[in-house]
C-alpha positions, 0 to 999 in steps of 0.5 A: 987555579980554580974560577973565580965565582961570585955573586950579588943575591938580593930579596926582591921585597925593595928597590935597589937600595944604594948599600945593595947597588955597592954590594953588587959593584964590589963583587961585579969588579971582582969577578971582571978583574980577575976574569971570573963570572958574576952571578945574579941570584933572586932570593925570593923564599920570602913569598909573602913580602917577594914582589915582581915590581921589586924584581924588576927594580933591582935588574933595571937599577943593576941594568942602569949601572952598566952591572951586567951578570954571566948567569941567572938570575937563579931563582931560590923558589926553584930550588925546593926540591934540591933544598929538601933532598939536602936536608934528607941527606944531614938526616941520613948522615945525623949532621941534622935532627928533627926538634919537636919542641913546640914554640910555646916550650921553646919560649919557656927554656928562653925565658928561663935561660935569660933569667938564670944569665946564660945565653937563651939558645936552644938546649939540646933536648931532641938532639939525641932523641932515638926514637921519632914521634909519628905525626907530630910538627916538628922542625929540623936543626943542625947537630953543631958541635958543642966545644972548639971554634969556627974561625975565618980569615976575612978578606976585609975584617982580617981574623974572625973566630967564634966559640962554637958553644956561643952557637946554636943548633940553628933550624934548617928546615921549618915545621912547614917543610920550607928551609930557613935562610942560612941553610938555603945559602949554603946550598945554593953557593956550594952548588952553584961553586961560589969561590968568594962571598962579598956581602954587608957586614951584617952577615958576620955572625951567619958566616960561623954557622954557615961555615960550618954547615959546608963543612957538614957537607963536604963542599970547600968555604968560600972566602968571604968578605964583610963590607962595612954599612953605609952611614948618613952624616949623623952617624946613623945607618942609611935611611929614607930620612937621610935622602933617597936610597934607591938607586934609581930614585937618583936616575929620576933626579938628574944623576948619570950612572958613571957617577954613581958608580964612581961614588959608590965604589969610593964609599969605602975603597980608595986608590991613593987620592985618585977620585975619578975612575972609569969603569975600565980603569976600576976593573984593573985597580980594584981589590978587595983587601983595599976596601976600609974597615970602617963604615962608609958616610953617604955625602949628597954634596961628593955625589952631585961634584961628580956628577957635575963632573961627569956632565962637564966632560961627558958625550953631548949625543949621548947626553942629549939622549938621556935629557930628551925624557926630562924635557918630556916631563916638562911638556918639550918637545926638543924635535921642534926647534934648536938642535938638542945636542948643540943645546946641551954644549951650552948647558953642560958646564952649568948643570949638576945634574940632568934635572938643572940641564932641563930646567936650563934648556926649556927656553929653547923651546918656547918661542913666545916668552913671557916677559915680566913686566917689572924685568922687562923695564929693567932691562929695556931702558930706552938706550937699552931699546936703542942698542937692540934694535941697532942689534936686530938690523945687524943681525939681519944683514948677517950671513955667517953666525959662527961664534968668532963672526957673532962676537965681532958684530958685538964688539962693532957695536959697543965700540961704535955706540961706546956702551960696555959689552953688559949694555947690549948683552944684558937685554938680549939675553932676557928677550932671548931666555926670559931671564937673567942667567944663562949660556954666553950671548954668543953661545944662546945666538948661535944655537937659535939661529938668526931667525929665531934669535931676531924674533925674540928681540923683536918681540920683547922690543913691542912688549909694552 
């Protein structure tokens, strides 16, 4: 049994969008499963709109997503010479013509072909030409045959046939010398032994004339597979109005890979009611036969469920690591002050994504709150005042601030001054955070330490 080839061929002219991000996934799952090799493929023959910024955002957004390739990435701009020697060899052998038909001829015939009802392709006029017209433009199509069909059995859509009549002689090779984008994929999945092509089903009505220009080659078809596009809620296909679609537009908003990963490769496939999948466990559970015929509808809400989930459950170290550049962006320093990765353990059930995990932990890092006048009359009733200043004695007297020991003080006190718990934890917890939502009190004393937690009390207890 042969390889099993595949590959994600993206137009470096954009960022990763999340369509392409679950292109590559589904392919990249594929080629794990079944032992094969994922291969990265740079179509950059469009110089004009190809960008190095563009290149370098889909391997960092591919990079991001743990979607790692064993070849390449190949470059389509090195490969002109072998496109042009393809094309000597259909001449040679009449599988392909030259066209002297100028744009302007070629514009009338349309036009006609529309106003008589038929379908406005090429007509065949230099197809059977004997005789070369020395120095003048032209361009190179392929001899398609006139009568049959192509058909092909996709691994998604099921059975796809065409009538080859409804095909065109399609252009090859322009009157620039450069190769058009049907022929320069053929070429380099047939030289490169791609087994199998998984790609949007935009492509559908490629895949017949691509079909056919291997069979002019002599190179076995691939199998292919035509993954449904990715809708919005309103039904209409995925764009900028919908929200971000660049995959690391959702990095930059607080969203761990795992998760995204995990949500694109339920855009469309499924396994049983199972929602959470490791990567692992994707690799031995994904098939391509599972992926659904109909187009997949992007949910922001479904995305931020699993990435809370991902928060909740995820690695505190690591997910200390990836906080420390958002905390940045705010102007924290999280080297000075409470360890970060205990800081996070109180946050991670609270946060959906890392921006809110930031937002969450800045007041850890500010020693010199800013007390809100109005807040702090609230909080700081004079029996409130009382109960914190008792707070502030005790906790000087205290060695030990492990959790059981900091709960025990609490309990000692509301049952010697008969307050409820809310009565002592309420105004605490805005001289320690400057607000009124946040981790347990016992958590918040815990990860500021005695000293620090001392401070801040004792700050908002003089704050007039």
């Amino acid at each position: 049994m042969s390889e099993v080839r595949l590959r994600f061929a993206p137009s470096p002219t954009g960022y990763l969008h999340v369509g392409g991000a679950r292109t590559a996934l589904f392919n990249w799952l594929l080629a794990r499963k079944e032992g094969g090799k994922f291969i990265l493929r740079i179509e950059d023959t469009d110089v004009a709109r190809s960008t190095q910024e563009s290149l370098e955002a889909i391997l960092e957004g591919m990079t991001w997503l743990g979607l790692d390739w064993d070849e390449g990435p190949f470059y389509q701009s090195d490969n002109f010479p072998l496109y042009r020697e393809y094309v000597e060899k259909m001449l040679a052998a009449g599988t392909a013509y030259k066209c002297y038909c100028s744009p302007e001829v070629l514009e009338k015939k349309r036009e006609l072909a529309i106003s008589e009802g038929r379908k406005p392709k090429y007509d065949g006029t230099c197809r059977n030409l004997i005789e070369e017209v020395p120095g003048a433009p032209f361009v190179v199509r392929f001899r398609a045959p006139l009568e049959g069909e192509t058909a092909f059995d996709d691994l998604i859509k099921g059975r796809i046939s065409f009538q080859n009549e409804e095909l065109d002689d399609l252009i090859i090779q322009r009157t620039d010398g450069t190769p058009t984008y049907n022929f320069t994929v053929v070429i380099d999945d047939a030289t490169m032994g791609i087994t199998t092509v998984i790609r949007g089903d935009d492509h559908v009505n490629n895949t017949p004339r691509q079909i056919l220009l291997y069979e002019a080659l002599g190179y076995p078809v691939p199998k292919f597979a035509h993954v449904p596009m990715i809708l919005g809620a309103d039904k209409a296909r995925l764009s900028k109005r919908h929200g971000a679609t660049s995959v690391m537009a959702y990095r930059d908003m607080g969203f761990l890979p795992e998760a995204m990963v995990n949500y694109l490769v339920r855009l469309g496939w499924s396994y049983g009611d199972e929602e959470i999948f490791a990567l692992e466990d994707l690799i031995q559970k994904f098939s391509i036969e599972s992926v659904g015929r109909s187009a997949g509808v992007f949910n922001p809400d479904k995305l931020l469920w699993l990435n809370a989930h991902y928060i909740k459950t995820g690695d505190p170290q690591r997910l200390a690591e990836l906080l420390v550049p958002f905390l940045q962006e705010r102007g924290v320093d999280s080297s000075v002050g409470p360890d970060l990765v205990e800081v996070v353990r109180t946050l991670q059930e609270r946060s959906r994504t890392m921006l809110e995990m930031a937002d969450g932990a800045i007041f850890y890092y500010t020693s010199d709150l800013e007390y809100d006048e109005k807040s702090l009359a609230k909080f700081f009733t004079p029996e409130a005042r009382d109960l914190c200043t008792e707070l502030v004695a005790r906790l000087k007297a205290m060695d030990d601030l492990s959790h059981d020991s900091i709960a025990a003080l609490f309990d000692r006190l509301c049952a010697e001054k008969a307050v409820k718990m809310k009565a002592v934890a309420q105004p605490a917890r805005y001289a320690l955070t400057g607000g009124s939502a946040s981790p347990g009190i016992y958590e918040l004393i815990g990860v500021l330490g005695r000293d620090e937690t001392i401070h801040r009390i004792q700050r908002a207890l003089d704050t007039k």
